[in-house]
C-alpha positions as a printed NumPy array, in Angstrom:
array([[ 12.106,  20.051, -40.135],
       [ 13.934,  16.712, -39.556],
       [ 14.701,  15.269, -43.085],
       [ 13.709,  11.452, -43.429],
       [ 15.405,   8.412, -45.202],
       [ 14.551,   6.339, -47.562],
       [ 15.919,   2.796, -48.43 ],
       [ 16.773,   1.344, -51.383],
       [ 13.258,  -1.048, -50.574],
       [ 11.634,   2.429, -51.   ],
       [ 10.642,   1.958, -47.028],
       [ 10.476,   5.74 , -44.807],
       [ 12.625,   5.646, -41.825],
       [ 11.05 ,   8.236, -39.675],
       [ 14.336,  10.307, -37.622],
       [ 15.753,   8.764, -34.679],
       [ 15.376,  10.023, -31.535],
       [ 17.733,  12.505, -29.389],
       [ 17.462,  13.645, -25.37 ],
       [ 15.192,  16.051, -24.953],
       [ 12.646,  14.894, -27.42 ],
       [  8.915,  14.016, -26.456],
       [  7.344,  10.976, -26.482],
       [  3.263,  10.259, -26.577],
       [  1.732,   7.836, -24.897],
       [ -1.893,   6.94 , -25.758],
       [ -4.146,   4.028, -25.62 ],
       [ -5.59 ,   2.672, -28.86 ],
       [ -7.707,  -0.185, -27.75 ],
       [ -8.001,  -1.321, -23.783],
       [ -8.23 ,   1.279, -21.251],
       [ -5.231,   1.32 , -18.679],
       [ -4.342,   3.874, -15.175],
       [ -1.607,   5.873, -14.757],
       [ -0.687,   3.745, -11.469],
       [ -0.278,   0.209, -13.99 ],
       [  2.334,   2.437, -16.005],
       [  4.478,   4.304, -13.552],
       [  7.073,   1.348, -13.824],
       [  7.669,   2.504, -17.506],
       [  7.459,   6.255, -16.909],
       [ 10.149,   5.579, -14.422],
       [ 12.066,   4.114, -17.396],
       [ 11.52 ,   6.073, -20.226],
       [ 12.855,   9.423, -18.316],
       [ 15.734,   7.636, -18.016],
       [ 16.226,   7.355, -21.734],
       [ 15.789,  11.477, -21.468],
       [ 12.964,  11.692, -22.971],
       [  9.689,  13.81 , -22.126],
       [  6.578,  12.427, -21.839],
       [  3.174,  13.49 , -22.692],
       [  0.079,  11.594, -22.011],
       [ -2.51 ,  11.473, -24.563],
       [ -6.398,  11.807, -23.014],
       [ -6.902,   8.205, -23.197],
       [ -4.464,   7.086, -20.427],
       [ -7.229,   6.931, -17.361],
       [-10.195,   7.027, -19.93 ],
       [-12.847,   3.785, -19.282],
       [-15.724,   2.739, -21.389],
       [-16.029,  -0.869, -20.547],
       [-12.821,  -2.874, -21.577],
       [-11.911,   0.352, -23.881],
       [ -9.771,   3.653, -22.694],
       [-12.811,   5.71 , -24.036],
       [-15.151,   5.332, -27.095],
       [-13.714,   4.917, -30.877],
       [-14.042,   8.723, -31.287],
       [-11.967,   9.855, -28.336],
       [ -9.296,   6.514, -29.284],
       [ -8.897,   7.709, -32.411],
       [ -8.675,  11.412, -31.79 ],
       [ -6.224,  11.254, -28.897],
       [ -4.081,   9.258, -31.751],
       [ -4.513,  11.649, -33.979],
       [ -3.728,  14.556, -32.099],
       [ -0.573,  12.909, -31.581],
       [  0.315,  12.134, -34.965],
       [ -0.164,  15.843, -36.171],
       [  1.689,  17.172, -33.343],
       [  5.113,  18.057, -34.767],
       [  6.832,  18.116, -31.093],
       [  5.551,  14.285, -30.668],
       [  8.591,  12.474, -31.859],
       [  7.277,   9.229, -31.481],
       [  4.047,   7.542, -30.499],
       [  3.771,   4.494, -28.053],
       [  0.695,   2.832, -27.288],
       [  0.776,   1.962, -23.911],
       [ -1.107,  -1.374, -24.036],
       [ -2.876,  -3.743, -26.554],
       [ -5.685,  -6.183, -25.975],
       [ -8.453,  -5.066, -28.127],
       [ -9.651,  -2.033, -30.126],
       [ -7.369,  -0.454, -32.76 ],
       [ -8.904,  -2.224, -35.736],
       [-12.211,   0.059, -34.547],
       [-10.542,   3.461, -34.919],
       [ -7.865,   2.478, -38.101],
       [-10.18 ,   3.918, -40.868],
       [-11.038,   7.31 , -38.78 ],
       [ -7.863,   8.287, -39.099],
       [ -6.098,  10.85 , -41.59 ],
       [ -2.429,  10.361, -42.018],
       [ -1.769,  12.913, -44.342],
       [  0.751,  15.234, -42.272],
       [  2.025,  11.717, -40.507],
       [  2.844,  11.363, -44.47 ],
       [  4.821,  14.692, -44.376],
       [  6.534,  13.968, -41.073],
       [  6.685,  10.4  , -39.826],
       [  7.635,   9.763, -36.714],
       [  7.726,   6.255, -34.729],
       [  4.642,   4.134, -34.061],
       [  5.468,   1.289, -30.943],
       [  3.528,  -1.285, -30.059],
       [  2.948,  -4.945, -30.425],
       [ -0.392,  -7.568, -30.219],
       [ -3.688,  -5.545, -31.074],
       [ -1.161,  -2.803, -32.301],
       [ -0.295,  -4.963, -35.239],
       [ -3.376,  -2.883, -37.517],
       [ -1.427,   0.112, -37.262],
       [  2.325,  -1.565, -38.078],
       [  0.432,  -3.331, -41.015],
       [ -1.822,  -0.549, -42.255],
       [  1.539,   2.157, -42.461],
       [  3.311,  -0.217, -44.131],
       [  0.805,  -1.258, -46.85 ],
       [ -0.803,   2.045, -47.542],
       [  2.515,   4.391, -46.92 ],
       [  5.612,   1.986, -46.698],
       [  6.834,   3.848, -43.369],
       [  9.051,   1.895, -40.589],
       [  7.194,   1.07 , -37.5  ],
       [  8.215,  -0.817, -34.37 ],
       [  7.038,  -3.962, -32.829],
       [  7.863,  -4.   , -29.356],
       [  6.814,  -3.75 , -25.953],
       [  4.462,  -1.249, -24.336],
       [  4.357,   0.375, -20.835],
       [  1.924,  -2.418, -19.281],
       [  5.   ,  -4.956, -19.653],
       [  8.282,  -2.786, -18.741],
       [  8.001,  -3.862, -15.551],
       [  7.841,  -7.638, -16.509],
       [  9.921,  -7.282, -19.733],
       [ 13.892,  -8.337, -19.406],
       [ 16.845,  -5.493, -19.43 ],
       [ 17.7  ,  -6.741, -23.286],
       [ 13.929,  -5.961, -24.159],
       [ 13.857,  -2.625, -22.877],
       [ 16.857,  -1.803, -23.802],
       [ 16.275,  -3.051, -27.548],
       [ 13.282,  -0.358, -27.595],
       [ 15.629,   2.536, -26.612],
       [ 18.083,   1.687, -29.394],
       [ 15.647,   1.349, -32.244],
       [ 14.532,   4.517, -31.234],
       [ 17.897,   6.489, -30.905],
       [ 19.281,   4.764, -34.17 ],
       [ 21.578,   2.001, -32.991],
       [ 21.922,  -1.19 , -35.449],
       [ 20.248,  -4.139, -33.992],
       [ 21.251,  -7.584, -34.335],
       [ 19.845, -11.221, -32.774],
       [ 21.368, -14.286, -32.869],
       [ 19.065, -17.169, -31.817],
       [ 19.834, -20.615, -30.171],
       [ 18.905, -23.915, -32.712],
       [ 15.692, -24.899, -32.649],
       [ 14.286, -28.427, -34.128],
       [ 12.244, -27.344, -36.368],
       [ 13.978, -24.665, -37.973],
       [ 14.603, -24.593, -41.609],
       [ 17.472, -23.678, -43.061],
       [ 18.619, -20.859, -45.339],
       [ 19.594, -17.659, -46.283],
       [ 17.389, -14.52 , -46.492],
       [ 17.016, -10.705, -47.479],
       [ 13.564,  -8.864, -47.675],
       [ 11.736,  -6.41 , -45.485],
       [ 10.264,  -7.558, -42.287],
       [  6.93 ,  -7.248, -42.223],
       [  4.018,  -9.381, -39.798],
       [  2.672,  -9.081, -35.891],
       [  0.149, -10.939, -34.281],
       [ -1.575, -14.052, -36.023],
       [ -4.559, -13.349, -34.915],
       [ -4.56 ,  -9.288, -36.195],
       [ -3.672, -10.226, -39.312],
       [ -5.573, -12.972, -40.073],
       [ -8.432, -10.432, -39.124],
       [ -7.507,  -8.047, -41.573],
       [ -6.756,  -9.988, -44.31 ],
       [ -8.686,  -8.731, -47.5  ],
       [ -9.131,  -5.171, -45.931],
       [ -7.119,  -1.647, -47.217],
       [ -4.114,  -2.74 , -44.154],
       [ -3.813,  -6.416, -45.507],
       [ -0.235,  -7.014, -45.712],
       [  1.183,  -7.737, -49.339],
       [  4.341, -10.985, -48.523],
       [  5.648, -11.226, -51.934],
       [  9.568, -11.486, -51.25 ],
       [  9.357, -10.635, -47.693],
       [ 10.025, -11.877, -44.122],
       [  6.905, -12.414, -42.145],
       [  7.283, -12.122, -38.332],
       [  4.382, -14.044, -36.445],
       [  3.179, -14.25 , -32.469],
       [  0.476, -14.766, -30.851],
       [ -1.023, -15.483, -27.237],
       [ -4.063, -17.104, -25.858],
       [ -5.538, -19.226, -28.858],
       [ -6.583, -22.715, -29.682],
       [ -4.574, -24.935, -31.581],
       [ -7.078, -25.432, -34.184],
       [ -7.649, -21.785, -34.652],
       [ -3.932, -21.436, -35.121],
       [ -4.491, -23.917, -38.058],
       [ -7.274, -22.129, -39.646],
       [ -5.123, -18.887, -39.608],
       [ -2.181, -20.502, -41.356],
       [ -4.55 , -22.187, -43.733],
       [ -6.093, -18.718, -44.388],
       [ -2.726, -17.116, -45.147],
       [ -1.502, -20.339, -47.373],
       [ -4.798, -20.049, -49.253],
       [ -4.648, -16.518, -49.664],
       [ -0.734, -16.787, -50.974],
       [  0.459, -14.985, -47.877],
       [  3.081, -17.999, -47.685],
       [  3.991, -19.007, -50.985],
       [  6.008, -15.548, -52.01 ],
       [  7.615, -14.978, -48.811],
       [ 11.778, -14.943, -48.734],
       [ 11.652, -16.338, -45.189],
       [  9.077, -16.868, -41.714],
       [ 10.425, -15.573, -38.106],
       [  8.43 , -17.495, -35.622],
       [  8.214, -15.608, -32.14 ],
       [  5.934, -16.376, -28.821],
       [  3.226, -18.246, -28.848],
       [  2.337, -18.435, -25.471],
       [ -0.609, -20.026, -23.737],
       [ -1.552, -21.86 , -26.178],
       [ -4.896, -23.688, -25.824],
       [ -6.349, -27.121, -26.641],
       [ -9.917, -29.045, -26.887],
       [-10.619, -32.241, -24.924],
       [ -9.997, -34.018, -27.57 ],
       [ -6.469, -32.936, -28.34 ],
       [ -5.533, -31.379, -31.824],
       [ -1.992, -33.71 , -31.556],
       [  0.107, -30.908, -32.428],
       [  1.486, -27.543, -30.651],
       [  1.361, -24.21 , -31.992],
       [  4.63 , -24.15 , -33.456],
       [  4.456, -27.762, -35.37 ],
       [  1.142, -26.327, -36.981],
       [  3.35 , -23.553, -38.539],
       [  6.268, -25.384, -39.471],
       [  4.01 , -27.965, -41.297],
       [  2.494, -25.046, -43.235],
       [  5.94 , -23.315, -43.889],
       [  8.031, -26.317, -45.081],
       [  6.814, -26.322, -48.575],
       [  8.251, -23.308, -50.08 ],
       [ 11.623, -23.969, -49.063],
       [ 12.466, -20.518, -47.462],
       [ 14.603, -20.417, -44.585],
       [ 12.277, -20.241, -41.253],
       [ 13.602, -19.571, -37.853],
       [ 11.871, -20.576, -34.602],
       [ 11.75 , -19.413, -31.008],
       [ 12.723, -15.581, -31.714],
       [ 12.698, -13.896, -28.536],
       [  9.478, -11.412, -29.176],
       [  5.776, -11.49 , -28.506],
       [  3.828, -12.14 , -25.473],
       [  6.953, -12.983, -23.382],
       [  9.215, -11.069, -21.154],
       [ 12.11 , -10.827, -23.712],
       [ 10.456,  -8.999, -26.173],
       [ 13.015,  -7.8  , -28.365],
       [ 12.797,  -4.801, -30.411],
       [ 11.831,  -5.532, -34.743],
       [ 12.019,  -2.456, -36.936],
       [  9.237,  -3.733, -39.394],
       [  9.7  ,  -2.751, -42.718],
       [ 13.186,  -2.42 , -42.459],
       [ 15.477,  -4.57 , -45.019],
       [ 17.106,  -7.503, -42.832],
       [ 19.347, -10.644, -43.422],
       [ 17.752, -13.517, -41.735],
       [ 20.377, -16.771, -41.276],
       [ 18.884, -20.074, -40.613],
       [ 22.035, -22.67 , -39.706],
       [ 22.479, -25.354, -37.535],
       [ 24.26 , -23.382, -34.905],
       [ 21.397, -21.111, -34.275],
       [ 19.674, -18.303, -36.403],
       [ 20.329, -14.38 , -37.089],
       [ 18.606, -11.688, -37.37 ],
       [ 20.589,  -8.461, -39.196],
       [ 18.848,  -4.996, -39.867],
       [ 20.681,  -3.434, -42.904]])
């Protein structure tokens, strides 16, 4: 049995990745084809690793690869498979909130492996880290390889083999400026505003929250961020990591402010350091975040950094 680490943060590091290991792919919320994936297949057998497809790629029940049951069980089959090294969910959109409480992680517990994803995928980073403090991923999934840049893709294979990872950032104007250590915890906006009181509801105190989101209106990114303040999601943090936030959308009457001036209004009174325009979420350089890993984040003039210890 491969032995796992843990930090001095008390976080699990499920074991890296070697050739020859096997990889699941499954769908946890919208349904996708074989055909819309081949471009990552392609890739991922270049990293040497074997794939096996969980019952849900192909599966359709309106917008969803199959009903909650069948979601959940192809996950779960995957999970308590020892040979599955790591799990990555081959799309987001909407869903994996509806299967999160049907599933038992107690041999996950015993052997953790790697859970990758991004967007709707954010109930699963948030849920293992609250209720078992076990290192996920937040990155791209199969949909997007074929869209996603070389340094994306690339980032995915090294978090999973075990290589450090490191970003440096170009300036942006409404940084803030600082120094920072704390696990990285967060996702999409929207997924964890949604789960905010529930049993996967993210605790903040002395962490770095990651944030992202696609599609929304400005307002509603406002009423998020005044969610979190009011529900001290802000207030404890050690520092914010601002990624995508892409198609953003306004009212005829506009709200006067983008996305990302919303959130730096609402970060700059706790006096953290906050860095904007980190290259992950809904964009094509979707870099690689080990969340719940310990990192150093660097605000400065000359750009930001991002350090996984």
């Amino acid at each position: 049995m491969s032995i796992k680490y843990q930090d001095r943060e008390g976080s699990i590091t499920p074991p890296y990745l070697k050739p020859g290991d096997k990889i699941g792919i499954v769908c946890t919320a919208r349904k996708i084809s074989k055909k819309e994936i081949d471009f990552a297949v392609k890739k991922i057998k270049s990293w040497k690793l074997k794939l096996v497809f969980g019952n849900t790629i192909g599966e359709s029940l309106n917008q969803y690869a199959g009903d909650d049951w069948l979601r959940a069980g192809d996950f779960q089959k995957m999970m308590d498979d020892v040979e599955i090294k790591a799990i990555l969910c081959a799309r987001g959109g909407y869903g994996t909130v509806r299967i999160i409480d049907r599933l038992d992680f107690s041999r996950f517990k015993q052997n953790p492996k790697w859970i990758i994803g991004y967007s709707d995928i954010t109930v699963l980073h948030a849920h293992i880290h609250t209720q078992f403090n076990i290192e996920t991923i937040h990155a791209s999934m199969p949909l997007s390889f074929r869209t996603n840049t070389k340094t994306a893709l690339h980032s995915i294979r090294d978090a999973l083999f075990g290589k450090k990872l490191q970003y440096k950032v170009k300036p942006h104007r409404l940084n803030l400026e600082g120094k920072a250590q704390g696990q990285l915890i967060g996702g999409n906006l929207s997924v964890l505003y949604s789960i905010c009181g529930s049993r996967s509801d993210l605790m903040t105190r002395d962490k770095i929250l990651f944030i992202e989101d696609l599609d929304e209106y400005l307002y509603h990114v406002d009423r998020m961020m005044m969610q979190l303040k009011r529900a001290h999601k802000l207030r404890h943090l050690a520092g914010m990591i601002v990624g995508g936030f892409t198609r953003m959308k306004d009212n005829e009457v506009p709200y006067g402010k983008n996305a990302l001036e919303i959130i730096a209004e609402h970060a700059q009174d706790y006096g953290y350091p906050v860095a904007f325009g980190f290259p992950a979420g809904h964009i094509s350089d979707n870099r690689a975040l080990i969340l719940g890993r310990k990192v150093e984040l660097v605000v400065e003039k000359t750009g930001s950094r991002l350090r996984f210890l």
